[in-house]
C-alpha positions in Angstrom: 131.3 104.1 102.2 130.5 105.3 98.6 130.6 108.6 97.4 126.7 108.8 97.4 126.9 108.0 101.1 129.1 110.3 101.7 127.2 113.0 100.2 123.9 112.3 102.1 126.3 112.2 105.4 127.7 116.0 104.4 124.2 116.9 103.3 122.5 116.1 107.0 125.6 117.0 108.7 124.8 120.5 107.3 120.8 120.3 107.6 121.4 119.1 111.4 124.2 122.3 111.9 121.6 125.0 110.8 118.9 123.6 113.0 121.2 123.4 115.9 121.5 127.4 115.1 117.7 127.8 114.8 117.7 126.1 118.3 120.2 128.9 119.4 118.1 131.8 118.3 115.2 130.7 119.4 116.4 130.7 123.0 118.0 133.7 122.4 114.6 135.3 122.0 112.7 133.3 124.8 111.6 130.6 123.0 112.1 126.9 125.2 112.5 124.4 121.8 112.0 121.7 124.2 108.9 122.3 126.9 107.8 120.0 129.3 104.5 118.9 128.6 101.8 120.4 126.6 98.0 119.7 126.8 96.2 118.5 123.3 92.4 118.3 123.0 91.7 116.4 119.6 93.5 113.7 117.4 93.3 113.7 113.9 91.3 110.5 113.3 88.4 111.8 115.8 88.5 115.1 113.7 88.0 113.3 110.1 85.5 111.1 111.7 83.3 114.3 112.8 83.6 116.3 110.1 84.9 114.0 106.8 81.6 115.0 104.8 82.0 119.0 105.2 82.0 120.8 102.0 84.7 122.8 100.5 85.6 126.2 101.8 83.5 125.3 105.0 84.6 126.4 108.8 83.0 124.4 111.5 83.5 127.1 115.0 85.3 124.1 116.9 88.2 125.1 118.1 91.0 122.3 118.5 94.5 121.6 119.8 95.8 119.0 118.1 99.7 118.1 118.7 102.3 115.7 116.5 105.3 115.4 114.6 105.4 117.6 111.1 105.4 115.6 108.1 105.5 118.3 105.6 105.3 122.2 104.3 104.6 123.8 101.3 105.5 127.6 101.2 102.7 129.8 99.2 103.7 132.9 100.5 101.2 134.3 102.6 100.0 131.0 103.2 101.8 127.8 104.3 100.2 124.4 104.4 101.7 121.7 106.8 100.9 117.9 107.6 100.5 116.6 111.0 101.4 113.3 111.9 99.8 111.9 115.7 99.0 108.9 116.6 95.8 108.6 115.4 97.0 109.5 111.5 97.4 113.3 109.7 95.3 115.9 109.2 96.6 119.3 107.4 97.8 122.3 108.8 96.8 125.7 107.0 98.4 129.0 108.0 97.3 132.3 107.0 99.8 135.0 107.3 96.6 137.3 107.8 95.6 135.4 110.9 98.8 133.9 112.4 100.2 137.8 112.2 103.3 137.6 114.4 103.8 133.9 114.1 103.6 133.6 110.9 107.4 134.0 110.0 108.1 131.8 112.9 105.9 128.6 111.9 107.0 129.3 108.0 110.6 128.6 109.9 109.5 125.5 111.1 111.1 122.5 109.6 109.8 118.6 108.8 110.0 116.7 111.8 110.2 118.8 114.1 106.8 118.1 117.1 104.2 121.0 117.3 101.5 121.9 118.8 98.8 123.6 117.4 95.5 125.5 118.2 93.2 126.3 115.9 89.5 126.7 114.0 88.6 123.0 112.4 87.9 123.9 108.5 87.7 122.6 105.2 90.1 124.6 102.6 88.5 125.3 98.7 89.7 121.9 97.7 88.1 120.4 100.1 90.7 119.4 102.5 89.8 118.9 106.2 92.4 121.2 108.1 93.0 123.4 111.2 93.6 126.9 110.4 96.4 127.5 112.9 95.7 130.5 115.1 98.8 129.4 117.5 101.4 127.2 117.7 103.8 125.7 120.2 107.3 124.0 119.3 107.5 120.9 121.1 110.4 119.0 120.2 113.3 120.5 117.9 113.9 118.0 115.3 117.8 118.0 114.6 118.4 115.2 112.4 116.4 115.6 108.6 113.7 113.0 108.2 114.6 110.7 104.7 112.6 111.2 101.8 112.5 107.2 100.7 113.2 104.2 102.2 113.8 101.8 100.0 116.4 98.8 98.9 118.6 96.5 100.6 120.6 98.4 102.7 117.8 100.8 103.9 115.6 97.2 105.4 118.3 96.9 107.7 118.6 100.6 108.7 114.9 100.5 109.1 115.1 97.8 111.6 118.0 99.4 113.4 116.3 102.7 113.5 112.8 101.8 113.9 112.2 104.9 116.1 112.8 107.3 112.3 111.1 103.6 110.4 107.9 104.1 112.7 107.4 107.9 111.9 108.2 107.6 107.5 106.8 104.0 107.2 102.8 103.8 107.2 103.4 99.8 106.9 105.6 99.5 110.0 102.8 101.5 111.8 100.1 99.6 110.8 102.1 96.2 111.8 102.7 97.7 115.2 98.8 98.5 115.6 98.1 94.8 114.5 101.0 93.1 116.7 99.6 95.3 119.5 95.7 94.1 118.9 96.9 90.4 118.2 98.2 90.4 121.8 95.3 92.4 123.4 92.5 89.6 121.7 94.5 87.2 123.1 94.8 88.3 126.3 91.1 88.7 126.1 90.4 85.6 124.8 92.0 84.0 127.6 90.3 86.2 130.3 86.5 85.6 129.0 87.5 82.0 129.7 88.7 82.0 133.4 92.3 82.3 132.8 94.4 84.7 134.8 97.5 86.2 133.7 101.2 85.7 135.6 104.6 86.3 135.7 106.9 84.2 136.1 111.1 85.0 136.2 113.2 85.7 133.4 116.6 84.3 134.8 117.0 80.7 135.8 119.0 78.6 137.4 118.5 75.4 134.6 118.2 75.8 131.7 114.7 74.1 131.0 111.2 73.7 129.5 112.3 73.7 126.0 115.1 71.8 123.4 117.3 74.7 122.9 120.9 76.2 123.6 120.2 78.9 126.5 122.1 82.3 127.0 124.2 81.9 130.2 125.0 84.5 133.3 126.4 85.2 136.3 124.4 86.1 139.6 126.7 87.9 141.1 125.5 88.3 145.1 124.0 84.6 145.0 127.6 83.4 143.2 125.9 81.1 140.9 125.2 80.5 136.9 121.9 81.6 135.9 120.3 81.2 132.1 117.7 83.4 130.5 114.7 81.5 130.3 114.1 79.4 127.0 110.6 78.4 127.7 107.6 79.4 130.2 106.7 76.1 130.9 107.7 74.9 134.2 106.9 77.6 136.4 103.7 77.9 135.1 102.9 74.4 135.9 103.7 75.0 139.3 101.5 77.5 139.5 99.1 74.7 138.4 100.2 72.3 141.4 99.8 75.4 143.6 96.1 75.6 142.3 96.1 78.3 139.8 94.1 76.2 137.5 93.5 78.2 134.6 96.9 80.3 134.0 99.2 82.2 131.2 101.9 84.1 130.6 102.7 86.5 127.3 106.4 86.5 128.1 109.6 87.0 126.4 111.8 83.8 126.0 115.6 83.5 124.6 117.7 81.3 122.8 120.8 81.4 121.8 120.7 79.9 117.9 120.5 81.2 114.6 118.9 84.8 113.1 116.7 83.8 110.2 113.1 85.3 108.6 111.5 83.2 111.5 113.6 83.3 113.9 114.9 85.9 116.8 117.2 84.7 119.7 114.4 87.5 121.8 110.8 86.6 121.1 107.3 86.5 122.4 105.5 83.5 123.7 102.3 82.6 124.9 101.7 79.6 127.5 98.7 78.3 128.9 98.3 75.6 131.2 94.5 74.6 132.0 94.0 71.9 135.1 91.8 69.2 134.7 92.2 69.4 130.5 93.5 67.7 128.2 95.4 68.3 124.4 91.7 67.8 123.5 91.0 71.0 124.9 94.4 72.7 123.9 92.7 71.8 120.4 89.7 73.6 120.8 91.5 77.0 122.9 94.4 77.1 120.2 91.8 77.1 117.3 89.6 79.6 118.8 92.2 82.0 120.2 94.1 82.5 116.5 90.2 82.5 114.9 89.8 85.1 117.5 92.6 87.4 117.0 92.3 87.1 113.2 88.7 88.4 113.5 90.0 91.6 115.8 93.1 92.1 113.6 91.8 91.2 110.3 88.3 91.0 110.2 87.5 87.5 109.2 89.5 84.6 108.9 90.6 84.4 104.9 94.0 85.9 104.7 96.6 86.4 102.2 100.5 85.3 103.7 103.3 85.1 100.7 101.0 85.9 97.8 98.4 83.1 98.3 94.9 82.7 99.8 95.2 81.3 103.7 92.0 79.7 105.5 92.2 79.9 109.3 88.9 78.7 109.6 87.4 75.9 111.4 87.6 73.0 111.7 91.7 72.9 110.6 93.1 69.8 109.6 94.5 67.1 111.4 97.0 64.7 110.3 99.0 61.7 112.3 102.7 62.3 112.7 104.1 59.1 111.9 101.5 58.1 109.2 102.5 61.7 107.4 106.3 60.5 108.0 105.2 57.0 106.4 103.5 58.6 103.3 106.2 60.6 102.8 109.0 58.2 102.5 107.0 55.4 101.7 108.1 52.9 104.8 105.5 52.3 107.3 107.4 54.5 110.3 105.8 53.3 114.0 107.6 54.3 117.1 109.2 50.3 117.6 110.4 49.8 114.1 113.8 48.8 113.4 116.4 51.5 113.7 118.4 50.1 110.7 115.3 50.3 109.0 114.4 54.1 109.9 118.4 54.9 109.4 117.8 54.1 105.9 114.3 55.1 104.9 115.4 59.1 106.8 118.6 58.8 104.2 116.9 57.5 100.7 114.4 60.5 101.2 116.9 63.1 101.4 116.9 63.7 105.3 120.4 64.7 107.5 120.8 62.6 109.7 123.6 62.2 112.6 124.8 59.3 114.9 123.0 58.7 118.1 119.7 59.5 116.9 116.7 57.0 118.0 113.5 56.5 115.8 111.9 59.2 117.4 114.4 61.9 116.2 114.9 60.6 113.4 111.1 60.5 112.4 111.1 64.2 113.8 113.9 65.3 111.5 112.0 63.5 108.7 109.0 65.1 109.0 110.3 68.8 109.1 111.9 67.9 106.0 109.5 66.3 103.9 106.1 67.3 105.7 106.0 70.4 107.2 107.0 73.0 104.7 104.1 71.4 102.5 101.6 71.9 105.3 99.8 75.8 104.0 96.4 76.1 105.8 96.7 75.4 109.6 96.9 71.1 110.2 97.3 70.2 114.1 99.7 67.5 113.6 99.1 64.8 116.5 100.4 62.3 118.7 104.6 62.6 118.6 107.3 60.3 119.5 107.9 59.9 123.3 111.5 60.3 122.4 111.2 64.0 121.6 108.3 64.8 124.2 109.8 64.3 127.9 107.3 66.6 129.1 104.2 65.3 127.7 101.9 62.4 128.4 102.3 59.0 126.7 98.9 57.9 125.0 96.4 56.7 126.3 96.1 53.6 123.9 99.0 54.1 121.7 102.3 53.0 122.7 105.6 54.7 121.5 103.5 58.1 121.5 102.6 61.2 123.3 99.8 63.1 123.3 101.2 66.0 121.5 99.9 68.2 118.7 101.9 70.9 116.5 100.1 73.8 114.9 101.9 74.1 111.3 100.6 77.0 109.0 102.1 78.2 106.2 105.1 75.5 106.4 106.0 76.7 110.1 105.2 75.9 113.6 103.2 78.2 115.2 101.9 76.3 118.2 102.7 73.3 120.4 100.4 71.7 122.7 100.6 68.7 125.3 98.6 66.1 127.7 101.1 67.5 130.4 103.1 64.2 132.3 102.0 64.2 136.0 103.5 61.2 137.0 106.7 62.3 139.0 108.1 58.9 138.9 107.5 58.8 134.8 108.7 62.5 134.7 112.2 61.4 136.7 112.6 58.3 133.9 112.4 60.7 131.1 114.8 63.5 133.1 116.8 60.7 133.2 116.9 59.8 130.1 117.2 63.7 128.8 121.1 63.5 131.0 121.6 60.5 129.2 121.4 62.4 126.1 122.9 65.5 127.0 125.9 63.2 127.9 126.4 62.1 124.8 126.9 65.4 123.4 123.3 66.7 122.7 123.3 70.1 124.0 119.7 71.4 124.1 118.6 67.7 126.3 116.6 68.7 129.2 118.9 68.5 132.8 117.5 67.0 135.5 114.9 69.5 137.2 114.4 68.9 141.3 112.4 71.3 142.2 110.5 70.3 139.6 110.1 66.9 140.2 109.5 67.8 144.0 106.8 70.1 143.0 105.0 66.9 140.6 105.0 65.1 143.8 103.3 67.6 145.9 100.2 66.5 142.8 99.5 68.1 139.4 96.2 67.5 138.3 95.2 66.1 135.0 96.6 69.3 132.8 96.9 70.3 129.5 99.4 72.7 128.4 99.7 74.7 125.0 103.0 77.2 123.7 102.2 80.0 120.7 105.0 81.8 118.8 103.4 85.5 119.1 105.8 86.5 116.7 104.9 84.3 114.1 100.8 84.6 115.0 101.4 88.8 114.0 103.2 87.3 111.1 100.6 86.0 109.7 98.3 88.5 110.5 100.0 91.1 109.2 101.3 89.3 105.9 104.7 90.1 106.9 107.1 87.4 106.0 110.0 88.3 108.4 110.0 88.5 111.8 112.0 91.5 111.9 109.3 93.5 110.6 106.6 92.3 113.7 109.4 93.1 116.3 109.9 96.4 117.3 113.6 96.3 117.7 114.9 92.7 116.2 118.5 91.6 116.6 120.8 92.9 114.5 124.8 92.9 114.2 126.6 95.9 116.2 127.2 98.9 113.5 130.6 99.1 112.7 130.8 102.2 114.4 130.4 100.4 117.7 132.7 97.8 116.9 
């Protein structure tokens, strides 16, 4: 720790010493510095959108209680002028010692953040500054800790993230981001619901690990004596759901996998999954396009956007582009699902992709194309028809063999959505199961295991479906111009502090 942060920790050690003694006297005199509840009658928004037009010097006779955190004082004396912070945004506080009386010394003892509540005449002050001219006040919450001044630089990101209950009360941004991650998932919801689609839940801890290709976080059911994983995808369950004759379901849910911390990525994030019966990827095409047009409209207002400095469309109709035939035109070979492997081995390596032993055409064409196609893709592209190889859960094509019908959202150079002609053959299904322990044997660890139930449930009869995943995380990201994901989840993943290590 440097000197510097030594001196702010000495400094706020102090401030937080002679607030504790503030708390003292006040209950020395009667005063309870933490009530239980306390009855408010206005916000701040409501009160600028009533009266934002009165004139200077004007009092209005409506008589308020407004209640927040305090933001700031400035001491003139007889008068002392505060800011309010509530949910709804600020509005100023103005105390006249002439008609607080008795209070007067008490509120001027007041310090920033603590939470108030205060009664009071709605008025304008002679520069023209909508306030409430406080005629009573109520301490509500004793604010022990000093609120910073700036939050700014390297260091401070992190403690923002870590303390996102002081970064939400300082930080207008982080405020606004909340608001818009909060309407992103409500027009999404809604979008859903004006369509027929009900919401469910389905559980968080299961016993395989499946639905997704990804490394699971493992436990231990204690009374039932058996391993259990923290779901990595929504998937499965909800398409029982669909075999049980829930037609049109979703499910907003938190998923969790156990891999690396990056600007995009959180080992705890938000999905959505919708699974429609009798529906195709067709429709998944149409529902993805209009839910994200949708939410942008709610949270932004319109569809033009501006993510990393430059102009975004998410307008329709978005583009479409062929998996392999991107792969091809990248590389320059002519990639198709039966080429030669040698052939692929090489093409993958002479365009700069990592490759490993093992790998068929199929991942190898996958690994290609995140390489050299998708960080070039800016304005949303569903990006169609994927090897079988990767896809075990997805339908092969109708007239193209070698492929699934499968369609990635890309925007901005990242996935966003994934979308599939579910597979409802339970004899197809068990081949490519099979095929998933194959892999998993030979040392890939995020292959599918074989799923049972699962199977048993496909052949009880899942209609024609179509199934569609969206990262939530990454939707707010883009709605928000924020370009981490730390900054659209309330409290991200971080590394202990070293004091708890």
């Amino acid at each position: 720790m440097g000197d510097g942060d030594e001196r702010s920790s000495l400094d706020e050690n102090r401030l937080t010493a002679a607030r504790l003694a503030k708390v003292d006297r006040l209950r020395d005199a009667g005063v309870e510095p933490y009530p239980y509840r306390f009855e408010r009658t206005a916000f701040a928004a409501d009160l600028h959108d009533r009266h934002g037009d009165l004139g200077s010097g004007a009092t209005t006779d409506e008589q308020v209680v407004v209640a927040g955190r305090l933001m700031g004082m400035r001491d003139m004396g007889s008068l002392v002028f505060g800011v309010l912070l509530d949910p709804s945004g600020r509005i100023q506080l103005f105390a006249d010692e002439s008609v607080l009386e008795g209070g007067f010394a008490a509120f001027s003892d007041l310090d920033v953040g603590d939470w108030i509540g205060v009664a009071g005449e709605v008025m304008t002050t002679r520069r023209g500054e909508l306030s409430i001219r406080v005629e009573g006040f109520t301490l509500l919450a004793k604010g022990l800790r000093p609120l910073p001044e700036k939050w700014h630089g390297l260091k401070d990101i992190e403690q923002r993230h870590r303390q996102r209950y002081v970064d939400l009360v300082v930080n207008e941004r982080a405020r606004r981001t909340a608001a818009k991650r909060i309407a992103t998932i409500e027009s999404l919801r809604r979008s859903l619901s004006d369509r027929g689609f009900v919401e469910v839940e389905t559980p968080t801890l299961h016993t395989l690990p499946t639905g997704g290709h990804a490394l699971p976080f493992e436990t231990h059911h204690d009374a039932l004596g058996i391993d259990m994983y923290l779901r990595i995808a929504l998937e499965l369950h909800l398409k029982r759901l669909v075999v049980g004759g829930m037609e049109r379901v979703f499910e907003i849910g938190r998923v969790f996998r156990n891999e690396g911390v990056s600007t995009i990525h959180n080992p705890e994030f938000t999905m959505l999954e919708v699974y429609q019966g009798l529906a195709d990827y067709t429709d998944m095409i149409v529902l993805t396009e209009a839910l994200v047009i949708e939410a942008a409209t709610a949270v932004h207002g319109g569809t033009e956007i501006e993510f990393k400095g430059k102009d975004l469309s998410l307008a329709a109709p978005w583009d479409r582009l062929d998996f392999f035939g991107s792969v091809a035109e990248a590389t320059g070979t002519d990639w198709t699902p039966d080429m030669d492997l040698e052939t692929a081995r090489s093409s993958a390596t002479a365009a700069g992709v990592s490759i490993e032993q093992g790998w068929g055409v199929g991942k190898l064409a996958a690994e290609a194309f995140e390489t050299l196609v998708e960080p070039t893709l800016w304005n949303p592209t569903f990006v169609l028809n994927h090897p079988k190889e990767i896809s075990p859960l997805a339908r092969e094509h109708r007239s193209r063999p070698g492929v699934v019908e499968r369609f990635e959202v890309i925007v901005a150079g990242t996935e966003l959505a994934n979308a599939f002609s579910e597979l409802n053959d339970p004899v197809e299904q068990r081949r490519r199961f099979e095929a998933q322990v194959a892999a998993r044997s030979a040392g890939d660890v995020e292959a599918h295991p074989m799923d049972e139930d699962y199977l048993r449930a496909l052949e009880y009869g899942l209609p024609p479906t179509g199934g569609m995943g969206m990262g939530v995380d990454r939707l707010v990201m883009l709605l928000t111009g924020e370009e981490s994901v730390r900054e659209v989840i309330l409290f991200p993943h971080l590394r202990p502090e070293a004091s708890d290590l």
